[in-house]
Phi, psi and omega in degrees: 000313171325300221284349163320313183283302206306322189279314190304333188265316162295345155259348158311312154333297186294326172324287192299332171287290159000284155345278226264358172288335211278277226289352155279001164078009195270086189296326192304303179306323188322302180319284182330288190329318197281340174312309196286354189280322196304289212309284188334302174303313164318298204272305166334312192310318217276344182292146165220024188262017193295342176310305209260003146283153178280150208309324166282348163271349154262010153264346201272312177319305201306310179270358157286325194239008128318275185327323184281298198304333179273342175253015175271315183307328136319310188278009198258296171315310183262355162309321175289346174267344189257358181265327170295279165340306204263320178281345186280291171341308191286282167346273158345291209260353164279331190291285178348295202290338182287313163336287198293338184289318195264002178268332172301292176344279153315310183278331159326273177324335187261319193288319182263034140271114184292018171321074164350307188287355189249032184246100180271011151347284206260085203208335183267000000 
């Protein structure tokens, strides 16, 4: 019964770790969290002592883990806006690189004609 809490209270942490990877953009740690949230989720399911809580202890689990479903649905919403962001963010910068490729281009082609006359050195 303890270890209900004690694991319940530890994906709540993670949660709150989540939160704040999310809102710093740190994907890599997102990743870690959301692994260790799995293992964590696992091992609740796997608990079978739910029988044997009193009655304020399924009530108090019960508004715990609202309160968690309601703020992964916040981080579910804004990982999809930073994710919206990161994909508009790509874009932008493939055009830039489509840009820079053809400027490279022109100027590649202008430095290797061995033209005198494409030298403005002597032209003042």
């Amino acid at each position: 019964m303890e270890k209900r809490f004690v694991l319940l209270t530890a994906y709540e942490d993670l949660t709150a770790k989540e939160t704040f990877c999310i809102k710093e953009a740190n994907f890599d740690e997102i990743q870690k969290v959301q692994s260790k949230k799995s293992k964590l989720l696992g091992e609740l399911g796997s608990l079978r002592d739910k029988d044997r809580l009193r009655i304020e202890e399924k009530v108090d689990f019960s508004r715990r883990v609202e309160a968690l479903q309601k703020q992964e649905q916040e981080n579910e919403e804004r990982f999809s806006l930073l994710m919206g962001q990161n994909r508009a963010e790509l874009r932008s910068l493939s055009k830039h690189a489509t840009s820079v490729s053809q400027i490279r281009k022109a100027y590649g082609s202008a430095s290797s004609l061995d033209s005198p006359n494409r030298s403005l050195t002597d032209k003042a």
